[in-house]
C-alpha positions in Angstrom: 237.5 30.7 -5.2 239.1 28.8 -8.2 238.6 25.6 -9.9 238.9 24.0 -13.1 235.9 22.2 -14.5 235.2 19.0 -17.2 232.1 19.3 -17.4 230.1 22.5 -18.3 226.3 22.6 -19.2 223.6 25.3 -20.1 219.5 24.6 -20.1 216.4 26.8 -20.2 213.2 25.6 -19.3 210.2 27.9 -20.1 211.2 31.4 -17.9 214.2 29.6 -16.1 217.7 29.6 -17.5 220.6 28.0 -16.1 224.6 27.4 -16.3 226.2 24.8 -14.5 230.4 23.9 -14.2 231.5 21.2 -12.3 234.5 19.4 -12.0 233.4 16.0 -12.4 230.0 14.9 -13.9 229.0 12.8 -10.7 225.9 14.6 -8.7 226.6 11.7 -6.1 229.9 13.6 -4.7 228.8 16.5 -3.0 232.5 18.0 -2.2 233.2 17.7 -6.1 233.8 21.5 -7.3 231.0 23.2 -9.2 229.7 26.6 -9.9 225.4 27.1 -11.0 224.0 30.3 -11.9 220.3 30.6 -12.6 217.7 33.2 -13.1 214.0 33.5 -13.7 211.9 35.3 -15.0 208.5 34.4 -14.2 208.4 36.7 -11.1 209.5 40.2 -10.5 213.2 38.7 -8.9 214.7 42.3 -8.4 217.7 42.0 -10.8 219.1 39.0 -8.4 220.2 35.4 -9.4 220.7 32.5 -7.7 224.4 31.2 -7.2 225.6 27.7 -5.8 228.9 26.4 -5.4 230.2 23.3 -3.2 231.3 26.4 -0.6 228.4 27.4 1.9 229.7 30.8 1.5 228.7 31.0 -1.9 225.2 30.0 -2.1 222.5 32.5 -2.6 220.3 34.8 -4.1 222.9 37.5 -5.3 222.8 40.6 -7.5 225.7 40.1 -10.1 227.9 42.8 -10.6 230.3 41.4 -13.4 230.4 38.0 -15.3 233.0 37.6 -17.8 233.2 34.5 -20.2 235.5 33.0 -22.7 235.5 29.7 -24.0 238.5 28.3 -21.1 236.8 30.7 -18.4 234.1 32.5 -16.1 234.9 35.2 -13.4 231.5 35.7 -11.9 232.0 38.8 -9.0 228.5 39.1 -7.0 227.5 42.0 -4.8 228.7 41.8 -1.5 231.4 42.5 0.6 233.8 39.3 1.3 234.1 36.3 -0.8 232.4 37.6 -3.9 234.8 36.3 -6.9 234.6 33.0 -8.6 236.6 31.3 -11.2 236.9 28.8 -13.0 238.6 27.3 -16.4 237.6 25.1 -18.4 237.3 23.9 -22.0 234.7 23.4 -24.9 234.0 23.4 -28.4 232.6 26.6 -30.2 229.0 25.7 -30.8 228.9 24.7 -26.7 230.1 27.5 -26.1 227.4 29.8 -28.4 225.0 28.1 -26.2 227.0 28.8 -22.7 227.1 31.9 -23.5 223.7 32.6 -24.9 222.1 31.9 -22.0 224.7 33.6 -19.3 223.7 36.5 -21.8 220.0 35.9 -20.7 221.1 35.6 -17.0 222.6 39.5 -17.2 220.2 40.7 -19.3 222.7 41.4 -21.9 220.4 39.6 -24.3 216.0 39.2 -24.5 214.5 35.5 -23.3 212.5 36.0 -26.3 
């Protein structure tokens, strides 16, 4: 699945991180395009993150097996057989981005919470 997205966002909250990119900022459209990833950490969660898009088919608790990320794009690939890829493009400004990607780092465990 592809899409390009306006709107891209990144929050913690205590032991629960999450990215979010979505094609228009308006939560009342629930066909718009959009992409979250989150993870916690409070509980033992087995290396798996949660993943939500507007496509059934890609909603879940997954185990990630590759997330690259630039500032115009994500490729998230999750582990399973069939519809596994998403991508999506979009565009930001450097210190957004250092925050993007700070916490997708936390989300892989590429980088500590702490």
């Amino acid at each position: 699945m592809q899409f390009h997205a306006n709107h891209v966002s990144a929050s913690e909250d205590g032991d629960y991180y999450q990215v979010m990119f979505e094609a228009r900022e308006d939560a009342g459209d629930l066909q718009r395009p959009y992409l979250i990833i989150q993870r916690q950490f409070e509980d033992p969660d087995g290396g798996l993150c949660y993943v939500e898009t507007h496509d059934e088919k890609y909603i879940g608790h997954f185990r990630v097996r590759r997330i690259d990320l630039s500032p115009t794009r994500i490729v998230l690939e999750i582990d399973r057989p069939g519809a596994n890829v998403v991508e999506v493009t979009f565009g930001m400004a450097s210190s957004d981005f250092k925050v993007v990607a700070r916490v997708v780092d936390i989300i892989t465990c590429a980088i500590d919470p702490l």
